[in-house]
C-alpha positions in Angstrom: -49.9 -6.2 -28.4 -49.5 -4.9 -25.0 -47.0 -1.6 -24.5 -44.1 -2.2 -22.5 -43.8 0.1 -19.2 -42.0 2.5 -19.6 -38.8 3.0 -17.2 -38.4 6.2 -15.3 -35.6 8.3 -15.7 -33.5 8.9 -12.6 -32.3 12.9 -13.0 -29.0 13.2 -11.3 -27.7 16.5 -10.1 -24.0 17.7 -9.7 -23.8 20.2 -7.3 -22.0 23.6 -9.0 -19.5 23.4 -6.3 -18.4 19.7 -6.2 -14.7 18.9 -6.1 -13.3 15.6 -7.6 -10.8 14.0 -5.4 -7.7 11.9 -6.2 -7.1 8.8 -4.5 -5.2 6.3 -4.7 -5.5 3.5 -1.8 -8.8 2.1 -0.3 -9.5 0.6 3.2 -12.3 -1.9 2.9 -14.2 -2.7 6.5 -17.4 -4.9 6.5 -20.0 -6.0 9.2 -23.3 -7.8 8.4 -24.9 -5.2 7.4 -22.5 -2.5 6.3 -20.1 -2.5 3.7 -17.0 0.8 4.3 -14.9 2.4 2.0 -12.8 4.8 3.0 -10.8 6.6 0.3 -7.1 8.4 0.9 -4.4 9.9 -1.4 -0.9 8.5 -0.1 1.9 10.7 -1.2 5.6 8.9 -1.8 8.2 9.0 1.0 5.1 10.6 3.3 4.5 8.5 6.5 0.7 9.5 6.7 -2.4 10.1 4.5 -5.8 11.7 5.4 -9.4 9.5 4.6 -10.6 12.3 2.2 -14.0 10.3 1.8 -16.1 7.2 3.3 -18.8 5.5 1.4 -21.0 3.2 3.7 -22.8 0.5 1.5 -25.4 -2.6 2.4 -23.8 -5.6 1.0 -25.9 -5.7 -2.2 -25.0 -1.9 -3.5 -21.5 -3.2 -2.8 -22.2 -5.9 -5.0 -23.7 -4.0 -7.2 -20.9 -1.3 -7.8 -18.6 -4.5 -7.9 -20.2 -5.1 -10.9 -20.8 -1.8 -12.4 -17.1 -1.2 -12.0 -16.3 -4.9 -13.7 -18.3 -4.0 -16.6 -16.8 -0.1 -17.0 -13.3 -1.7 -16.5 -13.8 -4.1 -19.4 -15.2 -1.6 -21.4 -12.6 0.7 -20.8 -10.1 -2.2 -22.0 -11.7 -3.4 -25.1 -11.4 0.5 -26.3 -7.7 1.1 -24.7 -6.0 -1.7 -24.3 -5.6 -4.6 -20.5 -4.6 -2.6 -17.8 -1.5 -4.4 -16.4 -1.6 -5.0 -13.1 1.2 -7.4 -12.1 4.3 -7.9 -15.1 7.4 -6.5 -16.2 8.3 -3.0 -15.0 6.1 -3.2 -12.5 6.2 -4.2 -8.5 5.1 -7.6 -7.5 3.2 -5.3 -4.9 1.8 -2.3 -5.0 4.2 0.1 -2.4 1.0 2.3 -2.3 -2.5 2.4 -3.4 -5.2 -0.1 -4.0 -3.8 -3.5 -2.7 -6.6 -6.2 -3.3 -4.6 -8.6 -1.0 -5.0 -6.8 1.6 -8.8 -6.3 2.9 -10.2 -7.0 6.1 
């Protein structure tokens, strides 16, 4: 019986002084070869909000984090519960934050 190859470990490292940021609306932009995504926090009642990071992508690790994030999402709901989106008590739009409807 042949042995399988084995598959290499990727070791990622966190830098010590790494902050996590909140956010809470996207801005999608594409071109052929590029997919951006730049990340803000909106405050309520504040007329402005600050890109606090921009991830720039090819089209297939787009895809791929599509994906990733598809399967972690329906993880997440087969332990917690459907994450309502759209329903009673909630707006038919979001007023801020991640508005699928609206990318470019």
């Amino acid at each position: 019986m042949a042995d399988k190859p084995s598959k290499k470990q990727l070791k990622i490292e966190v830098a010590s002084d790494l902050q996590p940021i909140y956010v809470n609306f996207a801005i999608i932009n594409h071109n052929y070869n590029e997919i951006v995504l730049d990340f803000a926090h909106v405050m309520p009642n504040l007329p402005a909000a600050r890109i606090q990071a921009r991830l720039v992508l090819t089209p297939y690790h787009a895809k791929l984090l599509l994906q990733a994030l598809q399967t972690g999402l329906a993880n997440y709901e087969k332990r917690f519960g459907e994450i309502k989106v759209r329903g009673s008590q909630l707006p038919d739009r979001p007023t801020m934050g991640f508005d699928p409807h609206n990318i470019n």
